[in-house]
C-alpha positions as CSV (number, residue, x, y, z in Angstrom):
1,X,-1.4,-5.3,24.6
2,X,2.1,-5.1,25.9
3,X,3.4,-7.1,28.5
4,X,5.3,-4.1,29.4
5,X,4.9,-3.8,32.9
6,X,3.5,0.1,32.8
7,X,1.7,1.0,35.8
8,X,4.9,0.6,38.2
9,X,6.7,3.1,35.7
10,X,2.9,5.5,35.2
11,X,3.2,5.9,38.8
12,X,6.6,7.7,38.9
13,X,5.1,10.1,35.7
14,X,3.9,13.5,37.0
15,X,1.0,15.7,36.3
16,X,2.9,18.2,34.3
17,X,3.8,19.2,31.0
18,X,6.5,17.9,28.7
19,X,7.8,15.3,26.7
20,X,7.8,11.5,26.7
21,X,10.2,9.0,24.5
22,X,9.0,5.1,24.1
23,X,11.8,2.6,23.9
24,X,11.5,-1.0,22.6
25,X,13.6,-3.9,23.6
26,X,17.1,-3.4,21.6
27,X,16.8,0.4,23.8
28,X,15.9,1.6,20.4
29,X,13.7,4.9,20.7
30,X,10.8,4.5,18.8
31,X,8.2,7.4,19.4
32,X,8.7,10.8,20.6
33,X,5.4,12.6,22.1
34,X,4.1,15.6,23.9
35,X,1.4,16.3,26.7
36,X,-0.3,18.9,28.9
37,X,-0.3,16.7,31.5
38,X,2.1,13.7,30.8
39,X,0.7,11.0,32.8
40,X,-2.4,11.3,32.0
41,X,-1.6,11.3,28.0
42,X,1.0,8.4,28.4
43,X,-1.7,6.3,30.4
44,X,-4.1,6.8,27.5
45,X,-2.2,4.2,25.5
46,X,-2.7,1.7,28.0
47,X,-6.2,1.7,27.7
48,X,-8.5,-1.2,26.7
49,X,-7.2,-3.0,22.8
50,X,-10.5,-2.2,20.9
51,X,-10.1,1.6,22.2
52,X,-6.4,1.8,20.3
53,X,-6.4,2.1,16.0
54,X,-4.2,-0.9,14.7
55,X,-1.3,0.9,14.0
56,X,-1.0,2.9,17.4
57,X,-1.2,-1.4,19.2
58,X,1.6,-1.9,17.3
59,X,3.5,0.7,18.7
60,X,2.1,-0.1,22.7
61,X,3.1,-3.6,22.0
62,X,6.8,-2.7,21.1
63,X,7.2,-0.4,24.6
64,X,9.9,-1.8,26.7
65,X,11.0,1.5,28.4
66,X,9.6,4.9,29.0
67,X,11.5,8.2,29.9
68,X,10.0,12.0,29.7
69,X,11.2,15.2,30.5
70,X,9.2,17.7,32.4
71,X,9.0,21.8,30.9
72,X,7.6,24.7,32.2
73,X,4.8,25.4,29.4
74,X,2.9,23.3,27.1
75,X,4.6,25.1,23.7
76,X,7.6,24.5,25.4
77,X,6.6,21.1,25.3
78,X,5.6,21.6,21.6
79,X,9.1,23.1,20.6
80,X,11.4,20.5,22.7
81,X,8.9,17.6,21.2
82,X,9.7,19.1,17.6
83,X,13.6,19.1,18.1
84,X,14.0,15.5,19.0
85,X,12.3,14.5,16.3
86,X,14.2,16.3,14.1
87,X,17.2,15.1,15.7
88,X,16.4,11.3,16.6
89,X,13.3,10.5,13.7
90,X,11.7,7.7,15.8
91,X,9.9,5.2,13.1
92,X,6.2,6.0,14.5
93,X,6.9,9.8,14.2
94,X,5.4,11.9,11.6
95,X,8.8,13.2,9.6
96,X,8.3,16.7,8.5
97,X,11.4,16.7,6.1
98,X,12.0,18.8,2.9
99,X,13.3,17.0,0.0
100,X,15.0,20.5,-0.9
101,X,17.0,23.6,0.9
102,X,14.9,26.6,0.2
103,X,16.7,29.9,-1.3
104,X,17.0,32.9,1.2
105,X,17.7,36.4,0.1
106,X,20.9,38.3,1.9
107,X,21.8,42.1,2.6
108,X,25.8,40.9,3.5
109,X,27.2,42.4,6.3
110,X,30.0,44.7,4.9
111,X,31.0,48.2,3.7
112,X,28.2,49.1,0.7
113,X,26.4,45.6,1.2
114,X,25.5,43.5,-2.0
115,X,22.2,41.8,-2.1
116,X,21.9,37.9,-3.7
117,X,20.2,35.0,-3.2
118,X,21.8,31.9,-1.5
119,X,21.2,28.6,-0.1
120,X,23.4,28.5,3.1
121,X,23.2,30.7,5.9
122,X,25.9,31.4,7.7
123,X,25.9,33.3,11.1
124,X,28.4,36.3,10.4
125,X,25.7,38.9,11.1
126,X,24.6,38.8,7.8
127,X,20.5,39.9,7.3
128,X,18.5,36.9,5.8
129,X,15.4,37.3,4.4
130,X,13.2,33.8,3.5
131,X,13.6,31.1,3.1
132,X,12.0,31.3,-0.2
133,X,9.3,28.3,-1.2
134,X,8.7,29.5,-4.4
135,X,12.3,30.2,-5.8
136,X,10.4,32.8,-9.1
137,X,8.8,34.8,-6.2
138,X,12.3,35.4,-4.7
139,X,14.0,35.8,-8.3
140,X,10.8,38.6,-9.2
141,X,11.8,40.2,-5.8
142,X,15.4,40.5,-6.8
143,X,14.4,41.4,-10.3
144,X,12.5,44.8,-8.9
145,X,15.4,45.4,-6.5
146,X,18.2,45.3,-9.2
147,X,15.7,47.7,-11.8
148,X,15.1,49.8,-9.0
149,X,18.3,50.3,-7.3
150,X,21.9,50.9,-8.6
151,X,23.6,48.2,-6.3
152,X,27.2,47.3,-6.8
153,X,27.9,43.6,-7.4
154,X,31.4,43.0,-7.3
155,X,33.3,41.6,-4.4
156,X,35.8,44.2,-3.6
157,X,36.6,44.7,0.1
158,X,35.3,48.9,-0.3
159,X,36.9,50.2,3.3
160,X,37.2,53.5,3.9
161,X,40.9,53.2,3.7
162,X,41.2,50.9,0.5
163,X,38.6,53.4,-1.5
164,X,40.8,56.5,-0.2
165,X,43.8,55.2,-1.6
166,X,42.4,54.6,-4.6
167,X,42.8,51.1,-5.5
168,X,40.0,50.5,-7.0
169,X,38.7,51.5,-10.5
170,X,35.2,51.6,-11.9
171,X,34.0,48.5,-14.1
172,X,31.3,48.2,-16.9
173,X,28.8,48.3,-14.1
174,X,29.0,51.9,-13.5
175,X,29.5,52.5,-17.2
176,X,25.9,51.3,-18.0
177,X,24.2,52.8,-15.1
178,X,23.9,49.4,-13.0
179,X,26.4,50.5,-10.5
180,X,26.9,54.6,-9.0
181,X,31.0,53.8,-8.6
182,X,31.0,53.8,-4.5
183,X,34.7,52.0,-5.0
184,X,35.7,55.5,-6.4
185,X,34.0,57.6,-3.5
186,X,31.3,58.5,-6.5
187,X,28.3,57.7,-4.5
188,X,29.0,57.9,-0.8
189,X,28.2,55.3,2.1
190,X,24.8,57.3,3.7
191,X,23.4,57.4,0.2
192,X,23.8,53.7,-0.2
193,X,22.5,52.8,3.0
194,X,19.3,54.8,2.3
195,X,18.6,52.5,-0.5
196,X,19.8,49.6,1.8
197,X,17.1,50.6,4.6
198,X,14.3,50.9,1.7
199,X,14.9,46.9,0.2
200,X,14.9,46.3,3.9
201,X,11.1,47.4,4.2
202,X,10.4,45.8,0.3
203,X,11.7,42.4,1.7
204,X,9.5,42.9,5.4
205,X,6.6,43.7,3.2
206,X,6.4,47.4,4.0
207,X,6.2,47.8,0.1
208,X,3.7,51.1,0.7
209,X,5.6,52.8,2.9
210,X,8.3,52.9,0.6
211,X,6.2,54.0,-2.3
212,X,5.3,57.0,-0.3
213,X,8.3,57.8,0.4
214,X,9.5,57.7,-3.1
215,X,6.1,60.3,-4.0
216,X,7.6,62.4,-2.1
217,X,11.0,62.7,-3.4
218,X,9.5,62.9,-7.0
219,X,7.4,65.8,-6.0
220,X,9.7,68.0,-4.0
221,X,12.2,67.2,-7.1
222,X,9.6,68.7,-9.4
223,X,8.9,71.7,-6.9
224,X,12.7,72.4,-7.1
225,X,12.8,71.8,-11.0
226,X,15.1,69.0,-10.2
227,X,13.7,67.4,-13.3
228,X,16.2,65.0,-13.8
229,X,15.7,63.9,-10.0
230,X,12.2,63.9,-10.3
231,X,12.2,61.7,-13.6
232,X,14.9,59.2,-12.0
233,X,12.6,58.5,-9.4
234,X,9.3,58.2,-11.1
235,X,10.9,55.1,-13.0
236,X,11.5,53.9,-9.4
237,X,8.1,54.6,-8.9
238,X,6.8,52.6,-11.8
239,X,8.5,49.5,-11.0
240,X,7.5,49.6,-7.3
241,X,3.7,50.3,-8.3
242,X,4.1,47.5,-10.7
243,X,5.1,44.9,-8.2
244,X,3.0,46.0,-5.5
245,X,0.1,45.4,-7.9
246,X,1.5,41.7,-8.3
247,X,1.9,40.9,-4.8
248,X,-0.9,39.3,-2.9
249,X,-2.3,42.2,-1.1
250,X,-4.5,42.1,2.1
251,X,-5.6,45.0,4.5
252,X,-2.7,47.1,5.4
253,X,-4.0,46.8,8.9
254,X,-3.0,43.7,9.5
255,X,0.7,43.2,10.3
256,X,3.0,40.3,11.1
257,X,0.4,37.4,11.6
258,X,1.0,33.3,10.4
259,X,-2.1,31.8,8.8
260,X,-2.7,27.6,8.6
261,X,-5.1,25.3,7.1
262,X,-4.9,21.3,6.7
263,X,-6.6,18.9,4.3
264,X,-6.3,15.3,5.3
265,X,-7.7,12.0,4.9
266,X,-7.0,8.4,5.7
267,X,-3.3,8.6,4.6
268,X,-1.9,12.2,3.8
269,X,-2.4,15.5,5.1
270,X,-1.4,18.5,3.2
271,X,-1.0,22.2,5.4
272,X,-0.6,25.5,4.3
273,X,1.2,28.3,6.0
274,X,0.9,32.0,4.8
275,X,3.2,34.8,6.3
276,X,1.7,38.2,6.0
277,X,3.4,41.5,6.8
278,X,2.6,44.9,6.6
279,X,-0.9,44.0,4.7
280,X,1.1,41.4,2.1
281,X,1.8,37.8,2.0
282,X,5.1,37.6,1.7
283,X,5.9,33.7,2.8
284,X,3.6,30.9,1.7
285,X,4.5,27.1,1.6
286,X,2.1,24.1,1.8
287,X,3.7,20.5,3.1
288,X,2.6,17.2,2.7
289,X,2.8,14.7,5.9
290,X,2.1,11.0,5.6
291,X,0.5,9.6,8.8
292,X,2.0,7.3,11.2
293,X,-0.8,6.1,13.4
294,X,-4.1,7.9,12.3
295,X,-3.1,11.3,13.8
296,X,-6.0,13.7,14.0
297,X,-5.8,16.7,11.8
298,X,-5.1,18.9,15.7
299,X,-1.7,16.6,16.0
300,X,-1.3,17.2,12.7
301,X,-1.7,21.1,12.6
302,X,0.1,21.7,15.8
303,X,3.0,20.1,14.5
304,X,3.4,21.8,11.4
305,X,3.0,25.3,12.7
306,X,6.1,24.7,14.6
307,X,8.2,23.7,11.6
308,X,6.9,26.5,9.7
309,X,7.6,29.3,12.4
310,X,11.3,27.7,12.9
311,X,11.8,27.4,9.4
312,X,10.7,30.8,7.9
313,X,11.6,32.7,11.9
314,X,8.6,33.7,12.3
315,X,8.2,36.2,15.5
316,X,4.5,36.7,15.1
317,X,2.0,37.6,18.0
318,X,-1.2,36.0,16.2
319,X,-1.8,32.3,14.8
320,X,-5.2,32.1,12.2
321,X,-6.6,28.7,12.1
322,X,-9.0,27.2,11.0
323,X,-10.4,25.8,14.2
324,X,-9.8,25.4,18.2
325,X,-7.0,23.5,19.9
326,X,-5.9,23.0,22.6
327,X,-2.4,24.7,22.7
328,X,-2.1,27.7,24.8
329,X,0.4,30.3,25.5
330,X,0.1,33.6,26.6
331,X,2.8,35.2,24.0
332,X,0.8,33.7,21.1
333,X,-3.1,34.5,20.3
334,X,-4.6,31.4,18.1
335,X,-7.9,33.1,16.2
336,X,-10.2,31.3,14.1
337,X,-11.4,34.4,12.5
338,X,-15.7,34.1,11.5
339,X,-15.7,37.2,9.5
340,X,-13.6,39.9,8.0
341,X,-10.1,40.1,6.3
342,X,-8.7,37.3,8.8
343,X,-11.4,35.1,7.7
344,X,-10.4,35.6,3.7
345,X,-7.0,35.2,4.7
346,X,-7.6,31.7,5.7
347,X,-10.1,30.7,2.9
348,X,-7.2,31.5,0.2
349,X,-4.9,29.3,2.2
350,X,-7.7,26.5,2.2
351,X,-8.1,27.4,-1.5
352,X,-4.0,26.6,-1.8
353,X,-3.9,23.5,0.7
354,X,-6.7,21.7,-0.9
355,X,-5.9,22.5,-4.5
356,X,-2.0,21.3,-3.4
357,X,-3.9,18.5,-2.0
358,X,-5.9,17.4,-5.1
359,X,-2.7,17.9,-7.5
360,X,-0.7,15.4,-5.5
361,X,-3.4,13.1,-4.8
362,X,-3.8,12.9,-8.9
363,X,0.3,12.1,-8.9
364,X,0.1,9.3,-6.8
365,X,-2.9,7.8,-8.5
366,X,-1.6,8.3,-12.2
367,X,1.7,6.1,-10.7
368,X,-1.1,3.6,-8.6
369,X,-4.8,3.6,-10.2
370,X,-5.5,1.0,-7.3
371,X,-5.2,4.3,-5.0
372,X,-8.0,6.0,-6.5
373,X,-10.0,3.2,-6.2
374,X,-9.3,2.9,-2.0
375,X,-10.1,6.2,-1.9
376,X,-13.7,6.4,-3.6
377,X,-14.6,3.4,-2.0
378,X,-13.0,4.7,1.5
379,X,-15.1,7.9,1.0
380,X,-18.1,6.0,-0.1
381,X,-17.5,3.7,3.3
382,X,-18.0,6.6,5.3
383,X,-20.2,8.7,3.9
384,X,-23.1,5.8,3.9
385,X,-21.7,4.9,7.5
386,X,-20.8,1.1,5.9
387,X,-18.9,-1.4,8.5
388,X,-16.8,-2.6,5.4
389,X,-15.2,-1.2,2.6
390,X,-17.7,-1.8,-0.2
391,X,-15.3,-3.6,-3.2
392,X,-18.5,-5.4,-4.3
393,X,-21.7,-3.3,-5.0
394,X,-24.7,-4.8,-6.9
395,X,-27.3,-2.2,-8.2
396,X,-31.0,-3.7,-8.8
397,X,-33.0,-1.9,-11.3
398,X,-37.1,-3.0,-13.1
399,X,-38.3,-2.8,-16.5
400,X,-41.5,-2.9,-17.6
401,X,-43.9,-1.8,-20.9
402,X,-47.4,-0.6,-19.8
403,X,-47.3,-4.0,-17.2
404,X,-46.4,-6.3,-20.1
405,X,-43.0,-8.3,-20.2
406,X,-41.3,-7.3,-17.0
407,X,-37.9,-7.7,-16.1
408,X,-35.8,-7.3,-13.5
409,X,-31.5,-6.5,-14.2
410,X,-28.5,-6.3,-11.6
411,X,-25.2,-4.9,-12.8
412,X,-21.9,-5.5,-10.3
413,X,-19.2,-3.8,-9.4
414,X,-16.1,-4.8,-8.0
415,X,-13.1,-2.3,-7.0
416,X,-15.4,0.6,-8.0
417,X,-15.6,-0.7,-12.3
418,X,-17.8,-2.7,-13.5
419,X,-17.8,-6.5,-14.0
420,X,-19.7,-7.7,-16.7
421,X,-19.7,-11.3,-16.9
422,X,-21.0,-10.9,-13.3
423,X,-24.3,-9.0,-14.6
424,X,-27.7,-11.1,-14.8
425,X,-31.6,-10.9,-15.5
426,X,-34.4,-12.3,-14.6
427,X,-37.6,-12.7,-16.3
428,X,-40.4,-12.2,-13.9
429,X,-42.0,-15.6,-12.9
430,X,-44.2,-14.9,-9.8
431,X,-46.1,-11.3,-10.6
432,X,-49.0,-10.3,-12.4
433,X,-49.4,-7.1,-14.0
434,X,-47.7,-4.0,-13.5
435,X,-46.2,-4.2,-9.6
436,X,-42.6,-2.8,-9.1
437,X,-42.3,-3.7,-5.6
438,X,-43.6,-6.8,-6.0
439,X,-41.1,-7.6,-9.1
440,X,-38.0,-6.0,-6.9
441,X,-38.9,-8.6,-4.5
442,X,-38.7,-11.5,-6.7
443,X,-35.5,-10.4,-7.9
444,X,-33.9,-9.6,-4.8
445,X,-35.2,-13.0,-3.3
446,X,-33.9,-15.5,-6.2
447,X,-30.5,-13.4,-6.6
448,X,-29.5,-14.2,-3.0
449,X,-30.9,-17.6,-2.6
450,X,-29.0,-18.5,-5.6
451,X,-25.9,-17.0,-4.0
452,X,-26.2,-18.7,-1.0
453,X,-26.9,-22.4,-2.5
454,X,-24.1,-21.8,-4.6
455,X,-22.1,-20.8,-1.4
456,X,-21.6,-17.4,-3.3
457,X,-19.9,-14.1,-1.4
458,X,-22.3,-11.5,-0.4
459,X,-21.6,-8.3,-2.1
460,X,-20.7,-5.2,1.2
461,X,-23.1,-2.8,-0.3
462,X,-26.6,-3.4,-2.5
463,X,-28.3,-0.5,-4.5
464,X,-31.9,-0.2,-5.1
465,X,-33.2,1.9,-7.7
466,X,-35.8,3.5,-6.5
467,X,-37.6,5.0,-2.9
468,X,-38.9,3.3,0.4
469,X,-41.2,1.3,-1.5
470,X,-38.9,-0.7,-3.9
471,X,-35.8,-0.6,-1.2
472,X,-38.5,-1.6,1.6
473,X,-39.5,-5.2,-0.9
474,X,-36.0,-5.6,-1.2
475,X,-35.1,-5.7,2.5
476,X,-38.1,-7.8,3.1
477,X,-36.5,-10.4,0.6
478,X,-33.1,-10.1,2.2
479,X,-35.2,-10.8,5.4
480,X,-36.9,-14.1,4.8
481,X,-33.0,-15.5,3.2
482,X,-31.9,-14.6,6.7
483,X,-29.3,-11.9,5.7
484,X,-30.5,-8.4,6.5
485,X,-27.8,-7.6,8.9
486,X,-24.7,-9.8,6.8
487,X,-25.0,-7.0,3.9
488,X,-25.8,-3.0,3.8
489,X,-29.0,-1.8,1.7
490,X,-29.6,1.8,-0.1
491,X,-32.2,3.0,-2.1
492,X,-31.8,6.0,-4.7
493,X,-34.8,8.0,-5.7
494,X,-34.2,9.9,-9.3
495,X,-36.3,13.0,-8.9
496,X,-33.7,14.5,-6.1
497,X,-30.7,11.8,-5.8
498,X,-32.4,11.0,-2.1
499,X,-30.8,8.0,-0.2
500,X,-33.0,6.1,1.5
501,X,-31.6,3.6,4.6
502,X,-33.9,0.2,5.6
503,X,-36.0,2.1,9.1
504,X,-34.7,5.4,8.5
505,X,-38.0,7.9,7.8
506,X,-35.1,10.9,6.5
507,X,-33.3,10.5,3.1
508,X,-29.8,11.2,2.7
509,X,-28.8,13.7,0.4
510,X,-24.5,13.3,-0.7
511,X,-23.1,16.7,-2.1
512,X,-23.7,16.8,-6.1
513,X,-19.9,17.1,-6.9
514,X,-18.8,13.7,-4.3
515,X,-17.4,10.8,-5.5
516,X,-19.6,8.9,-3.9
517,X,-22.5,10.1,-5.4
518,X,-21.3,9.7,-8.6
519,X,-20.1,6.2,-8.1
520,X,-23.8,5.5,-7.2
521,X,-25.1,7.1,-10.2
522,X,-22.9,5.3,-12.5
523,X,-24.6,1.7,-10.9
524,X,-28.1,3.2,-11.6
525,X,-27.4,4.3,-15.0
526,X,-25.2,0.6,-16.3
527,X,-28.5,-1.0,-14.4
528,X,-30.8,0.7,-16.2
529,X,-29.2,0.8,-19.2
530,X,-28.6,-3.4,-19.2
531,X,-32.4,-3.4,-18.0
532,X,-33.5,-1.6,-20.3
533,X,-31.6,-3.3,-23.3
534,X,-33.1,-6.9,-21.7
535,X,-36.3,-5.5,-22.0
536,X,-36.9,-4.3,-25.2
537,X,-35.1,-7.4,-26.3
538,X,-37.6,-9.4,-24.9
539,X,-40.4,-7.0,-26.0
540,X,-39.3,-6.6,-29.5
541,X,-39.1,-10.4,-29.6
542,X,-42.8,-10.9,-28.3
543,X,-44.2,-7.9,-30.1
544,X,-43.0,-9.7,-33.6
545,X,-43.7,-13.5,-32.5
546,X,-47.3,-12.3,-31.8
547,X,-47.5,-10.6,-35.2
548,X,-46.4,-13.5,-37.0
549,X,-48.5,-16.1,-35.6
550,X,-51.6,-13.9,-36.9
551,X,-50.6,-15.4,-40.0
552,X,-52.7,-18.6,-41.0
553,X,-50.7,-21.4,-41.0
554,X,-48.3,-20.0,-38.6
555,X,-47.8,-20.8,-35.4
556,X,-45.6,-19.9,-32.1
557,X,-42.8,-22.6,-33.1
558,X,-42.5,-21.7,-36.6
559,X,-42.3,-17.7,-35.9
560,X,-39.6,-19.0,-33.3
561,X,-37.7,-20.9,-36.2
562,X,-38.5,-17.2,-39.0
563,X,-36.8,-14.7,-35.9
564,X,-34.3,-16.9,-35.6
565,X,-33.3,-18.0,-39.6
566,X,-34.1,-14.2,-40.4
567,X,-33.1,-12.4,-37.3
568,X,-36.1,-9.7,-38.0
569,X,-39.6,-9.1,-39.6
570,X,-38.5,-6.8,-42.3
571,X,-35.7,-9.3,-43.6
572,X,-38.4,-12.0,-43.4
573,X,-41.0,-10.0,-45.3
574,X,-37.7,-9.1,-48.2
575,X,-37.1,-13.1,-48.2
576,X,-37.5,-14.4,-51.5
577,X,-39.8,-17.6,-51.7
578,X,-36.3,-20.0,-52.0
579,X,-35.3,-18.7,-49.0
580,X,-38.4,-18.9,-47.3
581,X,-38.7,-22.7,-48.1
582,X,-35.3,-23.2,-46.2
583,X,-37.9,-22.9,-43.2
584,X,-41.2,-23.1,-44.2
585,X,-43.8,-25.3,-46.4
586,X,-45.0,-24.4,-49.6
587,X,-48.5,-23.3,-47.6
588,X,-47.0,-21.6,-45.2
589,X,-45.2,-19.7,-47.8
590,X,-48.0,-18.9,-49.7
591,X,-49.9,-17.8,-46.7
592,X,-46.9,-15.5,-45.6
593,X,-46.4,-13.7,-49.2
594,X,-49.9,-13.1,-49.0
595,X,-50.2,-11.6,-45.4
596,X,-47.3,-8.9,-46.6
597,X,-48.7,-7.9,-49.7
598,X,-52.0,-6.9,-47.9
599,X,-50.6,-5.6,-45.3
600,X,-47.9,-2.9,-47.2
601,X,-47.7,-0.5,-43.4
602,X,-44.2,-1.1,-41.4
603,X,-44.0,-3.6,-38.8
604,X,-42.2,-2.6,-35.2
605,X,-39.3,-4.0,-35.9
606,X,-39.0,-1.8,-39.1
């Protein structure tokens, strides 16, 4: 804990909203927060150690100084907080920083305004639309307005006066039909701002409203056999229709809203921000924030609404997300819709954060492999509720024929892949007969005494194949070696993937699709497929011995000395009689030739 002297300077913090700075000892500002009600939020770092994550002690231990500044309103606490971060980037602050300068779209403020694209905005009254996250989006946008409207391009200054005198002359523009000539008065300034007004409402979204007004003019043309009219704007039509079809289209009745989802885990969180106007989406951006000291996905959320409503100036009413927090502010409703075209709106931009999510996630772990790793076994941690991260899993699994020759096999894991010269079996010593509990008791029992004479490390996480029963003789083992509570137990049922706990009646049952699950399954299988190798190893070899030492002459020894010389009953029974006297007497020759020769059906080893 610090030795920060922090309940003088608590005393002297009101009950209000606003914002607090943490200084360390070279007057160094290090973190940058907000609060409803400062002293109560600053005193919560002063709590108890084991209350605090590791990273956020750090940060209490390096306090030396503590200033704040009291607002009117919590979001005013939320906008200040978000500009001195941006201006000072404390180390323990979340940096929401672009690596990029987004594109915006701009109507120029001048006589017969051109329309382009740029990265810099300057404040000369100028009409900016963007920015522009997706920089095809904004080119397909330009794209329809240049094929629908004849827009000049050059960068004459067309005054009044300077167009009355004539100093300008057309260019190739107007010759091709790109440009209607306002430099020579041939298209006047009311026409041009009509079409000016119209790429106004295409860039706020108001895509429809423009199409109907373009109907119109196509059939009142047509009424006054302006056919030439009428065919000039039906193009128009076709290109607007044709866009609008493209654009990601929602009900028309909902106008000017921001939508927001987050995907996080231990490291990353990824949010997505949607701006819809006018029934269409016409901003979207997702953003990836690395975490600082284990901010909750709220923090998290909260923060990156305000850099997404600065950056894109976004003057909606109405916030969708995805659920309750704690912001409030009475020019600004936060919904987190249940039903209806609010609540699809948010699913696509879940659909968009999380696929954004999965993409980068697959970057960094193509560059790190150990990254994937952390995160199964992270995942895997928590979703069997493990006190340690489980690097080393061993996975028991039984083998047995009908009762006969039963074996017992454990396969090991370490780092989530498999480590082979770790894997063992046991032939069965103390059971009779065919009794799997009994067996997975024996194994359990002389694996970890073994481990523990040898002064061994206990694997974080063991794996039972099979129900209560088998995982229920496996804990008793664990029991009598003293070491149910040093190392966590599961069981895995086949018929339905159940996980069974040690006292816990009700299974566990992990999504079908989860890492986790998976990882499991892959112990089962390698354990049952070295088990089941073992055994029929062992039952092959017993199987042959037996029908060998039917022969006369021929006993357990000598059909030891055959499978091993000849490796198998059918090259034995091929041998020629030299060969067969490089292990056997001339009797036992003659007594072997024989036993073949009246016995012509295939052996099991065949």
């Amino acid at each position: 804990m610090s030795t920060f002297e922090y309940k003088k300077v608590l005393a002297d913090i009101p009950h209000k909203p606003g914002v607090y700075q943490y200084w360390d000892a070279e007057d160094t500002l290090i973190y940058i927060g907000k609060a409803k009600d400062l002293r109560n939020r600053v005193g919560s770092y002063f709590i108890s150690d084991k209350q605090l994550n590791g990273k956020t002690r750090v940060l209490v231990s390096k306090i030396r100084k503590i200033t704040f500044t009291i607002v009117d309103t919590e979001i005013d606490a939320w906008l200040l907080e978000n500009s001195l971060i941006k201006k000072h980037q404390p180390r323990y602050n979340i940096m929401l920083k672009d690596d990029k300068t987004y594109p915006w779209i701009i109507i120029k403020k001048e006589p017969f305004p051109r329309v382009f694209w740029t990265r810099n905005m300057v404040k000369d009254g100028s009409t900016y639309f963007g920015p522009y996250a997706s920089v095809h989006m904004m080119h397909t946008i330009l794209d329809v307005i240049k094929e629908t409207y004849s827009l000049r391009t050059c960068s004459l200054p067309l005054t009044e006066k300077n167009i009355h005198d004539g100093k300008f002359k057309v260019c190739l523009e107007y010759q091709i039909g790109n440009c209607k000539g306002p430099c020579q008065a041939y298209q006047d300034a009311a026409d041009y701002d009509r079409n000016i007004e119209e790429i106004k409402d295409i860039l706020n979204g108001k895509i429809g409203s423009v199409i109907k007004e373009v109907k119109q003019i196509v059939k009142d043309a047509a009424a006054d056999l302006n056919f030439e009219l009428a065919h000039q704007y039906q193009k128009k039509l076709l290109v607007l229709e044709k866009y609008q079809s493209k654009s990601t289209v929602v009900s028309s009745s909902i106008t000017n809203i921001d939508v927001v989802s987050i995907a996080s885990d231990e490291r990353y969180a990824f949010v997505n921000y949607l701006k819809v106007m006018n029934g269409s989406i016409i901003q979207t951006q997702t953003i990836e924030i690395k975490k600082k000291l284990d901010e909750t996905d709220e923090e998290l959320l909260t923060l990156a609404i305000t850099e997404f409503r600065t950056k894109f100036n976004s003057t909606s009413k109405e916030i969708v997300i995805p659920f309750e927090i704690s912001l409030e502010d009475k020019n600004i409703k936060f919904t987190v819709p249940k039903l209806g075209e609010k609540k699809n709106l948010l699913e696509l931009s879940q659909k968009n954060v999380l696929f954004f999510k999965k993409e980068k996630l697959n970057q960094y772990e193509k560059l790190n492999p150990d990254l994937r790793t952390d995160r199964i076994l992270t995942q895997l941690q928590k979703d069997l509720g493990l006190s340690e991260l489980p690097k080393h899993i061993e996975c028991f699994d039984n083998s047995n024929f009908q009762g006969a020759y039963p074996v017992s096999a454990i396969v090991v894991f370490k780092d989530a892949k498999p480590s082979k010269k770790d894997y063992r079996h046991f032939n069965v010593k103390t059971v009779e007969g065919p009794n799997d509990f009994a067996t997975m008791e024996e194994a359990v029992y002389r694996r970890y005494k073994r481990m523990l004479e040898e002064e061994g490390t206990l694997p974080q996480l063991i794996i039972i194949d099979g129900g209560k029963g088998q995982l229920s003789s496996a804990v008793s083992s664990l029991k009598k070696l003293g070491i149910e509570h040093k190392v966590a137990i599961v069981g895995i049922a086949k018929r339905l993937e159940e996980l069974f706990f040690p006292n816990d009646p009700y299974p566990l049952y992990l999504d079908k699709k989860s890492e986790s699950l998976k990882l499991i399954q892959q112990l089962r299988d390698e354990a049952h497929r070295f088990g089941i190798t073992f055994h029929r190893k062992k039952r092959d070899q017993g199987t042959l011995k037996t029908e060998l030492e039917d022969i006369e002459g021929i006993g357990k020894t000598t059909a030891d000395k055959l499978l091993r010389h000849f490796k198998s009953v059918k090259k034995i029974r091929e041998a020629d009689p030299t060969e067969l006297q490089k292990v056997l007497n001339k009797a036992q020759v003659v007594a072997l030739t024989n036993y073949f020769k009246k016995d012509s059906k295939p052996t099991s080893a065949d």
